[in-house]
C-alpha positions in Angstrom: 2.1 -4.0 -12.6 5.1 -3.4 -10.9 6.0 -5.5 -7.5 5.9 -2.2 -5.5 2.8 -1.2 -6.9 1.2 -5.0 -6.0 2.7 -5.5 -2.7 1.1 -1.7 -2.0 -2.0 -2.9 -3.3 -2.7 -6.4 -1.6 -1.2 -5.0 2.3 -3.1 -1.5 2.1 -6.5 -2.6 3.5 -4.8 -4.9 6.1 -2.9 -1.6 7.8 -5.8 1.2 7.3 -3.6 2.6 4.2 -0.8 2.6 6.4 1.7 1.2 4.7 4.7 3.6 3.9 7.7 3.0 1.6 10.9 3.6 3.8 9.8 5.5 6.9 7.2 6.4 8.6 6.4 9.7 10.8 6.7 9.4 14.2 3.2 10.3 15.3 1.6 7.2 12.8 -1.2 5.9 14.4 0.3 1.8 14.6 0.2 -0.5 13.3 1.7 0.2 10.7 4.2 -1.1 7.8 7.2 0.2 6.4 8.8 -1.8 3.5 12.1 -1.0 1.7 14.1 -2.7 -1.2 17.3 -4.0 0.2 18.7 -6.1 -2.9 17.6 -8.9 -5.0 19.4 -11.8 -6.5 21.5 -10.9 -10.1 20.1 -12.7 -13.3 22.7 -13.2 -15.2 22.5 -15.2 -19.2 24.0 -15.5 -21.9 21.6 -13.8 -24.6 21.6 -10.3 -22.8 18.7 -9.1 -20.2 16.3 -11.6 -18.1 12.6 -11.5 -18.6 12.1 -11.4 -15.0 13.8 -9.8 -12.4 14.0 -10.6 -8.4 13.5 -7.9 -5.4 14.8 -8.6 -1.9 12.2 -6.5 0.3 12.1 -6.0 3.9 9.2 -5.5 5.7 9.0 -4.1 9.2 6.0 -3.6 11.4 5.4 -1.6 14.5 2.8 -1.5 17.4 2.3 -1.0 20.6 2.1 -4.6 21.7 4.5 -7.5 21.0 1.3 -9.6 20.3 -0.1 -6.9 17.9 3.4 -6.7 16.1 3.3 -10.6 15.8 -0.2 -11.0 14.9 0.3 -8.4 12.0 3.5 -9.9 10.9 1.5 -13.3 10.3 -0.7 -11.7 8.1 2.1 -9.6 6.4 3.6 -13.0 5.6 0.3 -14.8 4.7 -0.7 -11.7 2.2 2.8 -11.9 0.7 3.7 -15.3 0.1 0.3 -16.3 -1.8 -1.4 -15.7 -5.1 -0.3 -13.3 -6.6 2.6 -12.1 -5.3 4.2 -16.0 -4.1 6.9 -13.9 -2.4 9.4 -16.2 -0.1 10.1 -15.9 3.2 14.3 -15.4 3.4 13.2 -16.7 7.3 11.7 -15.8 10.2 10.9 -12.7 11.8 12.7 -10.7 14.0 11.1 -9.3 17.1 12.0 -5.9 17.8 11.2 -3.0 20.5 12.2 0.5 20.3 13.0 2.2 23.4 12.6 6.1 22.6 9.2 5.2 20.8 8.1 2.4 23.3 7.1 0.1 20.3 7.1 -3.5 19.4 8.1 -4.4 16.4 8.8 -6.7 14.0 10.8 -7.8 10.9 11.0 -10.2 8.2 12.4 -10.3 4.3 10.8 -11.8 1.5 12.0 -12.5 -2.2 10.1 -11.6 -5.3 10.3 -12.3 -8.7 8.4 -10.1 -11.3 
């Protein structure tokens, strides 16, 4: 299983199937979570190709309170760093409010290794 397909799998049921790769429409019903790739640390050895790769991936979640946004972040970050998927936090979150959509957001990155 890939780590896409796993992190899709284990955060689906927390957002209602709202979970989006990316972007999100602006009319999503919030919360919701948008998660994108944005690096990963290089494996580099001597005998060619590592068995296991790693996966930088940013999560951001939106809603229409700043205590919703947190509260969901939480659980993001609960869901993500056990079993299976021990991701690790790269730190905090960031809080976050867009003005045009009048949302509360927030941010954090995690690390995997599959």
């Amino acid at each position: 299983m890939s780590i896409e397909t796993a992190i899709v799998s284990a955060l689906s049921a927390t957002f209602s199937g709202r979970l989006f790769p990316d972007t999100a429409a602006a009319d999503t019903v919030r919360p919701f979570c948008i998660y994108q790739q944005i690096g990963g640390q290089p494996v580099a050895n001597f005998c060619g190709d590592a068995l296991q790769k790693n996966a930088r991936i940013q999560f951001w979640v939106w809603a229409d309170t700043r205590s919703q946004a947190n509260t969901s972040m939480a659980a993001v970050a609960a869901i993500l760093t056990a079993s299976p998927l021990l991701g690790t936090s790269q730190g905090g979150f960031v809080a976050d409010y867009d003005d045009v959509t009048r949302t509360y957001g927030a941010m954090q990155d995690f690390s995997f290794w599959a």
